[in-house]
LUMKE-615351 format. One record per residue: residue in one letter; x, y, z of N, C-alpha, C in turn. Coordinates in steps of 0.1 Angstrom, whole numbers, padded with zeros to 4 digits, always signed. Layout:
# LUMKE-615351
AXYZXYZXYZ/...
END
This chain:
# LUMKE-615351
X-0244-0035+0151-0253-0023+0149-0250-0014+0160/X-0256-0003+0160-0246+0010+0169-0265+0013+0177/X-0267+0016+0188-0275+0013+0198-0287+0021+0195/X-0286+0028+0181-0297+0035+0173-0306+0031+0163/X-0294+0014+0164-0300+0003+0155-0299+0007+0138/X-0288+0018+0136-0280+0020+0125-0267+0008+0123/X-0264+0007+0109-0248+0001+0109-0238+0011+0115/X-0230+0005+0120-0217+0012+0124-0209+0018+0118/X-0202+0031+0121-0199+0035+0105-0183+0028+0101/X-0180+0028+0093-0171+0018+0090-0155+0022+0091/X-0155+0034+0096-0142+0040+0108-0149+0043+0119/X-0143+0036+0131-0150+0040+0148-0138+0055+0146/X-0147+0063+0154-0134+0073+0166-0135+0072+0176/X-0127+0077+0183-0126+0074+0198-0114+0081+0203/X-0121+0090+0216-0108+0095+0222-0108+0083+0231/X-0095+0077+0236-0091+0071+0246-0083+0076+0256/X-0079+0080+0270-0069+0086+0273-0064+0093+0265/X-0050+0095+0267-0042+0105+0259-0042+0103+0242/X-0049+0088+0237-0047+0089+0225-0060+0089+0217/X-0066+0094+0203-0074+0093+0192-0074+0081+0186/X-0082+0068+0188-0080+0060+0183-0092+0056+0167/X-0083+0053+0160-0090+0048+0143-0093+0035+0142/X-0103+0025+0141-0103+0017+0135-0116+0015+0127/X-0107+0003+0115-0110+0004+0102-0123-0010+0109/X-0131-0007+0105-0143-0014+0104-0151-0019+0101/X-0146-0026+0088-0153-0032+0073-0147-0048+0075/X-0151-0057+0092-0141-0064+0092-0147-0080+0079/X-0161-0075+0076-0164-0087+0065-0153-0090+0051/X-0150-0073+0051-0144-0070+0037-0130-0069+0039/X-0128-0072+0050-0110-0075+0059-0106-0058+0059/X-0114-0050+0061-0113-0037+0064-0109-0031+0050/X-0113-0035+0042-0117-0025+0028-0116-0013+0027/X-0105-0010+0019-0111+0007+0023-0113+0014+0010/X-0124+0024+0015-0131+0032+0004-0132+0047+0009/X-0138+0054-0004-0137+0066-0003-0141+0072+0009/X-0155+0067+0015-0159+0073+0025-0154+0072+0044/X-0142+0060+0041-0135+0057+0053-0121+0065+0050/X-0116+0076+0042-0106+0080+0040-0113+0092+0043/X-0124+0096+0039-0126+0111+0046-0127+0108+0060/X-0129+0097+0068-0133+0096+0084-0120+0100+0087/X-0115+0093+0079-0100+0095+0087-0093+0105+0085/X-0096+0113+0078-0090+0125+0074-0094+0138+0087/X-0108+0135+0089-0116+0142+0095-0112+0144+0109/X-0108+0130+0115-0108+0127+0128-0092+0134+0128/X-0084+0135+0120-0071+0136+0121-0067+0153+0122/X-0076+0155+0113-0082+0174+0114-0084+0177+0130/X-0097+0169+0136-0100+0172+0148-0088+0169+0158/X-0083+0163+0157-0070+0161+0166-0060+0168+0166/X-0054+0173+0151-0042+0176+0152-0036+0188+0160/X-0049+0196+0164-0047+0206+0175-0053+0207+0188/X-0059+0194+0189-0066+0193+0204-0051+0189+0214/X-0048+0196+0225-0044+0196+0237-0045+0179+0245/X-0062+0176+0243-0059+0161+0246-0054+0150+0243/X-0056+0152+0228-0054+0139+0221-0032+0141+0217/X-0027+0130+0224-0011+0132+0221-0004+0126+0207/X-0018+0113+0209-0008+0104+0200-0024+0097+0187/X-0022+0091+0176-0032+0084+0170-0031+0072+0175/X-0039+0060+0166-0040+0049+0165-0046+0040+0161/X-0041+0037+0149-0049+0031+0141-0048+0013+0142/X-0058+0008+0145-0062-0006+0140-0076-0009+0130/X-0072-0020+0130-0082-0029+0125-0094-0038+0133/X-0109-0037+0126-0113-0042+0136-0115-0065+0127/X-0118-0068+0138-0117-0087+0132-0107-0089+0137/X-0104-0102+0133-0090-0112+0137-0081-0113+0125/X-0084-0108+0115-0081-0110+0104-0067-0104+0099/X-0066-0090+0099-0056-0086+0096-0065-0066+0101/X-0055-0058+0095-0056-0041+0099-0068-0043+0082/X-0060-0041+0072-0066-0036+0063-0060-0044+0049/X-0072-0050+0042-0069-0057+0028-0066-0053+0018/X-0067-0035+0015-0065-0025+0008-0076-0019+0002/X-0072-0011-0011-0085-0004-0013-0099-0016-0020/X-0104-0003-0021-0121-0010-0026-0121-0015-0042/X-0114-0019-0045-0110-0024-0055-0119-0023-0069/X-0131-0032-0058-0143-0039-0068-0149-0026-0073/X-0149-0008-0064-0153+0001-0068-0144+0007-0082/X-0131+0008-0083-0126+0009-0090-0128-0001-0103/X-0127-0015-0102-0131-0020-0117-0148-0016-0121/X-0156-0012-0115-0170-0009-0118-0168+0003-0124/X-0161+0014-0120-0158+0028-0127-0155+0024-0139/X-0141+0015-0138-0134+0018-0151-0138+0012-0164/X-0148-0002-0161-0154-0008-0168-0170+0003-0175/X-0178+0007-0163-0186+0009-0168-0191+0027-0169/X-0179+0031-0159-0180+0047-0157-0170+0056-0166/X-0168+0069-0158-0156+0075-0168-0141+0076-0160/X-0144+0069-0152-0130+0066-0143-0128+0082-0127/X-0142+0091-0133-0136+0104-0124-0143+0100-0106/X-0150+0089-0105-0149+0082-0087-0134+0075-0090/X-0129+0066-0094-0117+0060-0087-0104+0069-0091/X-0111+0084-0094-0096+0091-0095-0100+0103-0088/X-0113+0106-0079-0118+0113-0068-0112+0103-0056/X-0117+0092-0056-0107+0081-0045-0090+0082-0045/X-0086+0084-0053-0071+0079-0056-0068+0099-0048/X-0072+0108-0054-0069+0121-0052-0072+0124-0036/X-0082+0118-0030-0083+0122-0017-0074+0108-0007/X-0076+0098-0014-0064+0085-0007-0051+0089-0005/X-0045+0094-0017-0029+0095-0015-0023+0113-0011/X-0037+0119-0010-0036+0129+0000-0037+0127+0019/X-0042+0121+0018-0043+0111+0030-0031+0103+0033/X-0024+0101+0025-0013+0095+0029-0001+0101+0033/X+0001+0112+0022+0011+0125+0024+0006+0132+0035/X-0008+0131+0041-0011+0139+0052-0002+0131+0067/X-0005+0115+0065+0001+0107+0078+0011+0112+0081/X+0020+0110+0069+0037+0109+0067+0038+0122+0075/X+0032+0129+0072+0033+0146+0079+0030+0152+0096/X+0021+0141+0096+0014+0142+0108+0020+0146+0121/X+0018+0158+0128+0025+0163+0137+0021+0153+0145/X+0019+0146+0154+0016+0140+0162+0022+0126+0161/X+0024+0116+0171+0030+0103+0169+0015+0098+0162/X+0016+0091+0155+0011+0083+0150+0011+0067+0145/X+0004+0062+0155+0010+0045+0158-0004+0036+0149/X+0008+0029+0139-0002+0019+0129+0000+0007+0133/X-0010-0002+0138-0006-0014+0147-0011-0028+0131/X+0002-0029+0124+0003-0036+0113-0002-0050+0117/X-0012-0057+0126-0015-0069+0128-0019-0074+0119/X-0017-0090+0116-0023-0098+0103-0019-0089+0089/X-0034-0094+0082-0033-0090+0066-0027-0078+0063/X-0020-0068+0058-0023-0054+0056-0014-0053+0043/X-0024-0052+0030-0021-0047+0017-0026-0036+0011/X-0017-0035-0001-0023-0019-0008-0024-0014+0002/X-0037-0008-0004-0041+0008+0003-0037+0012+0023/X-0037-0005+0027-0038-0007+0041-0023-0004+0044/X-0012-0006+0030+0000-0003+0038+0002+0014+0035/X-0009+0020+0024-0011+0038+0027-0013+0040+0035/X-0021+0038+0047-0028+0042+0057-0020+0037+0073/X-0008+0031+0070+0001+0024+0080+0016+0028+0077/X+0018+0020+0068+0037+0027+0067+0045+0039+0064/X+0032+0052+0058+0040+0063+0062+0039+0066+0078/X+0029+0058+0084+0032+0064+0101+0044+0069+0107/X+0045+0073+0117+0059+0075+0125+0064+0062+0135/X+0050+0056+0141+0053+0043+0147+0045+0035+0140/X+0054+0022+0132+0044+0015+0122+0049+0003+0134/X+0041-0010+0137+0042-0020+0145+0036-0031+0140/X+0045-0042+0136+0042-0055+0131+0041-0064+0146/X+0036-0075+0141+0033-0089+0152+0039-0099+0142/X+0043-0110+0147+0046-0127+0142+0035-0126+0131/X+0017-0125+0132+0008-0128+0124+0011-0114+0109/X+0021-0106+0107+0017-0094+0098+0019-0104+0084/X+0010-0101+0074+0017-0106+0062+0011-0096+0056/X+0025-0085+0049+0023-0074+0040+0025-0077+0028/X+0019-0068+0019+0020-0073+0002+0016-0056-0004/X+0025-0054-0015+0019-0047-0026+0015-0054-0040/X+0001-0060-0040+0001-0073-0051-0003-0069-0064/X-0006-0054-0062-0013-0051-0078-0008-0053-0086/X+0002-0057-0092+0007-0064-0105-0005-0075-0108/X-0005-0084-0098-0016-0094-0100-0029-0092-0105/X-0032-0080-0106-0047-0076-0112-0044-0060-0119/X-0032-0063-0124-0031-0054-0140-0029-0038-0133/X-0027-0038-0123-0024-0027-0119-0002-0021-0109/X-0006-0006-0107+0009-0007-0100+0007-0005-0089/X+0015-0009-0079+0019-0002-0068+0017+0011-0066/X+0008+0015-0058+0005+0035-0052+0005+0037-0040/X-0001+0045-0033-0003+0050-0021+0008+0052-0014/X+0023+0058-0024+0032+0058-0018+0044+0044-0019/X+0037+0033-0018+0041+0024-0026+0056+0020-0030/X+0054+0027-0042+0066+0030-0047+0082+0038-0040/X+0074+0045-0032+0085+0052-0025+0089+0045-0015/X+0079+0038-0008+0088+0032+0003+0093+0015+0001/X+0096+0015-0013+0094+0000-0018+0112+0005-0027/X+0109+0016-0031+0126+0023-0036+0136+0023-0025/X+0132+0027-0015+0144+0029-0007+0145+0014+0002/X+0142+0004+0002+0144-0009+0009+0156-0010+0001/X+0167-0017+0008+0178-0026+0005+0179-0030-0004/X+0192-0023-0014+0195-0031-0027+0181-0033-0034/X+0178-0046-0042+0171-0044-0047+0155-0055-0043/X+0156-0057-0032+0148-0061-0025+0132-0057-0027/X+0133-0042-0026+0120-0032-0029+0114-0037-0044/X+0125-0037-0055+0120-0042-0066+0112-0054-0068/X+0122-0066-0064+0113-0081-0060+0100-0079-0054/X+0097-0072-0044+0085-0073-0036+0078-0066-0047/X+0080-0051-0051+0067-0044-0061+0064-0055-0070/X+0072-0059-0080+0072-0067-0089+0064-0082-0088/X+0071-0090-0080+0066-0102-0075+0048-0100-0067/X+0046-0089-0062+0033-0087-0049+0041-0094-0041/X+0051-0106-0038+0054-0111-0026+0050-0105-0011/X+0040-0115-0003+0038-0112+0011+0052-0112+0021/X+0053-0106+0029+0064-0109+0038+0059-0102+0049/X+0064-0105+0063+0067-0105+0077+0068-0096+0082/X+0069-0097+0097+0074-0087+0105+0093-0083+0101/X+0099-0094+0098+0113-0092+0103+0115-0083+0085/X+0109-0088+0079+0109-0081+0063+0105-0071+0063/X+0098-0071+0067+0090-0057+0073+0098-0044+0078/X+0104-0050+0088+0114-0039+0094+0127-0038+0088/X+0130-0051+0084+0143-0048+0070+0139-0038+0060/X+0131-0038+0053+0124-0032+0043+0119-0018+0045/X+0119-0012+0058+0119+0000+0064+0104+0004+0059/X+0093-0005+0061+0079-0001+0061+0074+0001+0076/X+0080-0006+0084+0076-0007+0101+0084-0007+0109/X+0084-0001+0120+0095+0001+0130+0102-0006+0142/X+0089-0013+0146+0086-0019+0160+0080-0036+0156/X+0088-0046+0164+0078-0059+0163+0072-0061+0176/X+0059-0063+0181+0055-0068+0194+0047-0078+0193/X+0045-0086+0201+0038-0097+0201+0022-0096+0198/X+0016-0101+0189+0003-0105+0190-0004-0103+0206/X+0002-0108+0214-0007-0113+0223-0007-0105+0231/X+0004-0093+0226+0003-0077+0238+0000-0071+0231/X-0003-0069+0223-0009-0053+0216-0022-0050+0221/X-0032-0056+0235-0042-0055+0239-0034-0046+0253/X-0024-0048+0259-0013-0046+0273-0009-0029+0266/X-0007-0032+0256+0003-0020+0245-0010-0007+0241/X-0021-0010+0234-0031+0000+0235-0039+0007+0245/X-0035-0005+0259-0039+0007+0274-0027+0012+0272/X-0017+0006+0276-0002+0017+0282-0005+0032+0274/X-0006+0026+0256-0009+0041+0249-0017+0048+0254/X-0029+0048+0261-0040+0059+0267-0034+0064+0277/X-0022+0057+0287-0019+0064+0299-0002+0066+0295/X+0006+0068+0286+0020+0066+0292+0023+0073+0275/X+0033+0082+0273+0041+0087+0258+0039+0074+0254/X+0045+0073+0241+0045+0064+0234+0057+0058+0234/X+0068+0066+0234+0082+0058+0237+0082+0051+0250/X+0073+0053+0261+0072+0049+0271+0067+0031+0270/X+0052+0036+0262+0044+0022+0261+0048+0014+0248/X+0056+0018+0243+0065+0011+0238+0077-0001+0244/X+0083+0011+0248+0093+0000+0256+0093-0007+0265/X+0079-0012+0273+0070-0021+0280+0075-0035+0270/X+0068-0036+0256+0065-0044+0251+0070-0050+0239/X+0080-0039+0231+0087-0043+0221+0097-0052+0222/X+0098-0063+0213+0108-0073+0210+0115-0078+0199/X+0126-0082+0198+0134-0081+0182+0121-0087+0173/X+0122-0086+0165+0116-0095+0155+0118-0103+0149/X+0113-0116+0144+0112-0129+0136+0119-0130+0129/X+0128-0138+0124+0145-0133+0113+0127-0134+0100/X+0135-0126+0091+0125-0122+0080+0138-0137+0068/X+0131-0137+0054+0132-0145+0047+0146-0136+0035/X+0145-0125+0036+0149-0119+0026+0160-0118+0023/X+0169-0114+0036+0183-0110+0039+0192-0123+0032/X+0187-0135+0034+0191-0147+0033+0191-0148+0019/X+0184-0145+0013+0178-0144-0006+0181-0129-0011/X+0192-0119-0004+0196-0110-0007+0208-0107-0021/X+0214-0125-0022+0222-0122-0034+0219-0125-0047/X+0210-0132-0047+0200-0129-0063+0195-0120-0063/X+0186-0123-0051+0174-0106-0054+0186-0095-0063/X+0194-0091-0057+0198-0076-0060+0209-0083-0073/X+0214-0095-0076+0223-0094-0086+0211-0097-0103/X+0196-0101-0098+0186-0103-0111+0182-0087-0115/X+0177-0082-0097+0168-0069-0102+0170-0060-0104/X+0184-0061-0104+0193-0046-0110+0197-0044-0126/X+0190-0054-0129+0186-0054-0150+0179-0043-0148/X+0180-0039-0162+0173-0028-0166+0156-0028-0176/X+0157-0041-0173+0146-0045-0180+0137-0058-0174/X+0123-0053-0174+0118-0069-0166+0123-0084-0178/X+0122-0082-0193+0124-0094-0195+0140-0097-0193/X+0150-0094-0187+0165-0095-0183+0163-0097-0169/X+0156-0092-0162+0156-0099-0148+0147-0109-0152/X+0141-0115-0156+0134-0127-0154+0141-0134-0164/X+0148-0133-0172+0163-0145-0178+0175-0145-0170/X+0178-0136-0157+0185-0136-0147+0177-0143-0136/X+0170-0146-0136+0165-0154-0121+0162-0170-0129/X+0159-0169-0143+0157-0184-0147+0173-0191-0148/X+0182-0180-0149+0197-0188-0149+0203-0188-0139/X+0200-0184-0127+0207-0182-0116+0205-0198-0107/X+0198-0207-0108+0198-0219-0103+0193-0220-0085/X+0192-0208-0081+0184-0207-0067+0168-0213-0072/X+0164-0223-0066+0152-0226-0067+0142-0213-0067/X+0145-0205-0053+0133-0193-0054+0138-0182-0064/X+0149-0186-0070+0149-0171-0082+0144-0177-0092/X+0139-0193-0094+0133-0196-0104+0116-0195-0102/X+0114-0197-0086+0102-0195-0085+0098-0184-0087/X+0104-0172-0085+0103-0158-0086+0104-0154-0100/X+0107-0163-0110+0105-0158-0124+0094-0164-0130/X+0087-0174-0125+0077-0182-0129+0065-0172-0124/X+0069-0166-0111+0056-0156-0103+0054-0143-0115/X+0065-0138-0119+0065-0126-0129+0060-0129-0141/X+0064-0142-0144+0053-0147-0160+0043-0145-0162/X+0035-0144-0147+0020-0149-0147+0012-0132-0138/X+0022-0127-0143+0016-0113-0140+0014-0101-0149/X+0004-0096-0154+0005-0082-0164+0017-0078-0165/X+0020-0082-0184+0033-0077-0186+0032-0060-0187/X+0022-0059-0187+0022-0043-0192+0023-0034-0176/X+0020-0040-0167+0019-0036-0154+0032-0037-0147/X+0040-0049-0149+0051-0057-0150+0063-0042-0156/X+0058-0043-0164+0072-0031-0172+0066-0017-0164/X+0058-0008-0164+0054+0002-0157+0056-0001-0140/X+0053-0006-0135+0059-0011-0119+0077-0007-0121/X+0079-0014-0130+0097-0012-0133+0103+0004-0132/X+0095+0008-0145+0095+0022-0147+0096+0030-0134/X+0080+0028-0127+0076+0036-0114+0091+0034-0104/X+0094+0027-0098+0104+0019-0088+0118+0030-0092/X+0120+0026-0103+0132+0035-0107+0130+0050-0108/X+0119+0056-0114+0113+0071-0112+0115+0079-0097/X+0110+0062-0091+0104+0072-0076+0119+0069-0067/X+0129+0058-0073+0143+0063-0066+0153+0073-0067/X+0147+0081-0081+0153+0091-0081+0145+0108-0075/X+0134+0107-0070+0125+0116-0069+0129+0118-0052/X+0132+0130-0052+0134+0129-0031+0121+0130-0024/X+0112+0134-0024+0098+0135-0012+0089+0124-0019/X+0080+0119-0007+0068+0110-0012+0063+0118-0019/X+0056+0132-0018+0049+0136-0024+0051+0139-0036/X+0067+0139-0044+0064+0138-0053+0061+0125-0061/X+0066+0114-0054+0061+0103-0056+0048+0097-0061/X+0038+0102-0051+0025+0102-0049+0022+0112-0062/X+0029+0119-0066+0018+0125-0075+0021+0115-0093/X+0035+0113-0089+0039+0101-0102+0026+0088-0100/X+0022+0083-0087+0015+0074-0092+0000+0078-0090/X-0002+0087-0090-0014+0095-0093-0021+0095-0115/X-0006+0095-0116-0007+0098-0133-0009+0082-0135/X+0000+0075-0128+0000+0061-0137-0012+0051-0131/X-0018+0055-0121-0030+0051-0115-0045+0056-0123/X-0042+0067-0126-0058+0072-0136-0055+0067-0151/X-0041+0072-0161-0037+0063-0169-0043+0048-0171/X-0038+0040-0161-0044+0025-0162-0059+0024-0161/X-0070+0033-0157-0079+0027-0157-0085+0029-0174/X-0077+0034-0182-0080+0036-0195-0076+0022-0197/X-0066+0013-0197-0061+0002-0199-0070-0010-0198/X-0067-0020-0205-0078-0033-0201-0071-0042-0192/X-0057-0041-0185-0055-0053-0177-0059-0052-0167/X-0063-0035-0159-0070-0035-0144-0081-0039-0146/X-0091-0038-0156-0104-0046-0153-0104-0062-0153/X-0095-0066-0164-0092-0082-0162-0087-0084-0155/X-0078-0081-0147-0069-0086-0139-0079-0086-0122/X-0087-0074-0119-0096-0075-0111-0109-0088-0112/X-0111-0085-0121-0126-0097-0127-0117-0115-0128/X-0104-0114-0129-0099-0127-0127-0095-0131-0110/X-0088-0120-0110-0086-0124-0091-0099-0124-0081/X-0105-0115-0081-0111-0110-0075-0131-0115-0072/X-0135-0108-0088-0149-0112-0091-0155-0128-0097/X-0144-0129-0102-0146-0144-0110-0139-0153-0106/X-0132-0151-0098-0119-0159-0090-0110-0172-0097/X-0113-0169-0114-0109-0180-0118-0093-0180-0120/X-0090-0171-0118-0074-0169-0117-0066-0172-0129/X-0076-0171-0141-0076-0168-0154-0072-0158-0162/X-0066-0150-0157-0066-0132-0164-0058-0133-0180/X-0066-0126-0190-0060-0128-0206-0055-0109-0207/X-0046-0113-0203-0036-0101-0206-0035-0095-0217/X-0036-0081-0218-0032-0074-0231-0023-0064-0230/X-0010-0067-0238-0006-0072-0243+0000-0086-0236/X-0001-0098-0238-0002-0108-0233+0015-0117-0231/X+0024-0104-0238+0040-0109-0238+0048-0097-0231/X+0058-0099-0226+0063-0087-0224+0070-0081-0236/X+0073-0088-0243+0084-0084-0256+0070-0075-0269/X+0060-0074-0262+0049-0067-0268+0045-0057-0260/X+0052-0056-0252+0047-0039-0243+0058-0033-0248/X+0059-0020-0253+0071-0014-0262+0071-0001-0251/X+0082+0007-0252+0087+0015-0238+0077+0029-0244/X+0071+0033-0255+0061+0040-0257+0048+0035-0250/X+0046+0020-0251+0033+0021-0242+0037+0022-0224/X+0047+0023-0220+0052+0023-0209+0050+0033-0207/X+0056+0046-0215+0056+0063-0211+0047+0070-0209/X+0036+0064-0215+0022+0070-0218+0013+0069-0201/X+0020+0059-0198+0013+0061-0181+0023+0076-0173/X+0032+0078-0178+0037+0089-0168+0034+0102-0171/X+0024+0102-0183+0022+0114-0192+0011+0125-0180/X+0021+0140-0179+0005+0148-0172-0005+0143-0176/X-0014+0149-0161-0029+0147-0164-0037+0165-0162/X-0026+0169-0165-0032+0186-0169-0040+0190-0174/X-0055+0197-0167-0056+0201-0156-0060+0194-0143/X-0057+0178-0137-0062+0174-0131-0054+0165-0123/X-0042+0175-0121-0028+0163-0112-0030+0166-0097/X-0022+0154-0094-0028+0155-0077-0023+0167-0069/X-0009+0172-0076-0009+0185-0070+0003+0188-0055/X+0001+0175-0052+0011+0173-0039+0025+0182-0039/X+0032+0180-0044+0042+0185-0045+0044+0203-0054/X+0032+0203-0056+0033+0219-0062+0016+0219-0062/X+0014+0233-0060-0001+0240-0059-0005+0234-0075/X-0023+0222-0071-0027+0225-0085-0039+0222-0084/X-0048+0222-0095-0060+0222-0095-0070+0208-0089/X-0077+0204-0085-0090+0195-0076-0093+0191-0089/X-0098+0177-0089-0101+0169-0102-0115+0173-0100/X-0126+0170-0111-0135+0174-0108-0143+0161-0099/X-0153+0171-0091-0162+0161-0083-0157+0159-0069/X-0140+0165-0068-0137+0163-0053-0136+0181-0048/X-0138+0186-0056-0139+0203-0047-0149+0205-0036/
END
């Protein structure tokens, strides 16, 4: 409680020395994030980006747990089930504007990737300029698993990883590392757990290249490099059900485990994830990126796998989800397209001047 005997709000600010520091503060909900902790941070980012004092950001997480679990999920299946979908596409419009804002951000901007940090948590971290894993990071883009795609940029920084590595991870949700991490060009820097408390004074007194180079060390061999010749000889099909009869023939134990993982994920999400990945490797700026999954993000909440797929993982925990269309060889490349279709008059706009969806003007 904050000494007014109010809750705390659930982004601290803070100037520190030379730096503005963020942290995500929902540590019950593993730092959850919701609409009203993306305007904090928006806000705080506004006040800084022309103050004289503040040189550098800094964003953590507050708990032991991890930075951030991703977005508010449970608010989005309550819209889409019971509302008209225009809060989790007022969230999505001001989130992945917030994210295109980071990537932008004149200022160094240091995301200290410790523990958990999925979804929305790797929006709010790996467009940074200094993204910083520890031994404990375990990153994931999982929404395939609850009927949804990859966003928050997502896609873009999941396209340009190695060969076809980016694909496996969107596809699969697979967690990975610090050393995957930095292979995968989501994070820059590995430092120890046990100095990032040594590392966030240096930041209040010293540049950042400075208190940096105090404390950075190679990082942890990651798992991927090593599983780099399936990955890229399955996921360069052009089709999820051909990559997943390329990883069941390929006789690597984990290319089989890795097709057993994609079985049991929304085929309909499964084929649109594919779609997105390939879209956003040919698109040059995040932003236009961001606004491709802008369409395929309000799109899906018309769909029924994001509510099942939520109410199975998540609400009901029974890890049951009844998929519709429940085969992939039943999602046909018309229901695939229909997620990329404008949402005129109400696209996100990033990449070219356009109109505010309603309810966020």
């Amino acid at each position: 409680m904050s000494p007014a005997g109010q809750p705390e709000p659930s982004v601290l600010v803070a100037v520190d020395g030379r730096t503005g520091r963020l942290t995500l503060n929902r540590p019950r909900a593993l730092n959850a994030l919701d609409h009203t902790m993306v305007g904090l941070i928006d806000e705080a980012l506004t006040a800084w980006e022309h103050d004289p004092a503040v040189h550098a950001v800094v964003l953590t997480g507050a708990g032991e747990r991890g930075l951030c679990a991703g977005g508010d999920i449970r608010a989005v299946h309550d819209d889409a089930r019971d509302g008209d979908g225009t809060a989790a596409a007022a969230f999505w419009y001001d989130e992945y504007h917030l994210n295109a804002r980071i990537a932008r951000y004149p200022k160094p901007y240091v995301a200290v990737m410790d523990g958990i940090v999925m979804g929305g948590g790797v929006g709010v971290s790996a467009h940074g300029g200094v993204r910083i894993v520890t031994e404990r990071s375990r990153i994931a883009m999982p929404e395939t698993s609850i009927g949804f795609v990859p966003d928050v940029g997502g896609t873009y920084l999941l396209s340009r990883a190695p060969g076809e590595l980016g694909t496996h991870l969107a596809l699969t949700g697979a967690h990975f590392g610090a050393g995957d991490a930095v292979l995968c060009g989501l994070a820059d820097h590995h430092v120890p757990s046990a100095a990032l408390g040594a590392l966030l004074d240096d930041l209040t007194a010293l540049p950042v290249a400075d208190a940096l180079a105090r404390h950075v060390q190679p990082p942890p061999e990651g798992e991927l490099t090593a599983r780099r010749e399936w990955i890229d000889t399955c996921y360069r099909a052009d089709t999820v059900e051909e990559i997943v009869s390329r990883l069941l023939a390929h006789g690597d134990p984990a290319a089989k485990e890795a097709a057993e993982t994609l079985l049991s994920k929304s085929p309909t999400a499964l084929k649109v994830t594919l779609a997105a990945m390939r879209r956003a490797r040919r698109l040059a700026t995040l932003e236009e990126v961001l606004d491709q999954e802008y369409r395929v993000s309000c799109h899906a909440l018309a769909a029924p796998d994001l509510v099942e797929g939520v109410r199975a993982q998540i609400i009901d925990k029974d890890r049951n989800p009844h998929w519709s269309p429940a085969r992939l060889d039943d999602v046909t490349d018309a229901d695939v397209e229909r997620y990329f279709a404008p949402l005129a008059p109400r696209e996100l706009g990033l990449s070219r001047p356009g109109p505010t969806p309603e309810g966020t003007a």
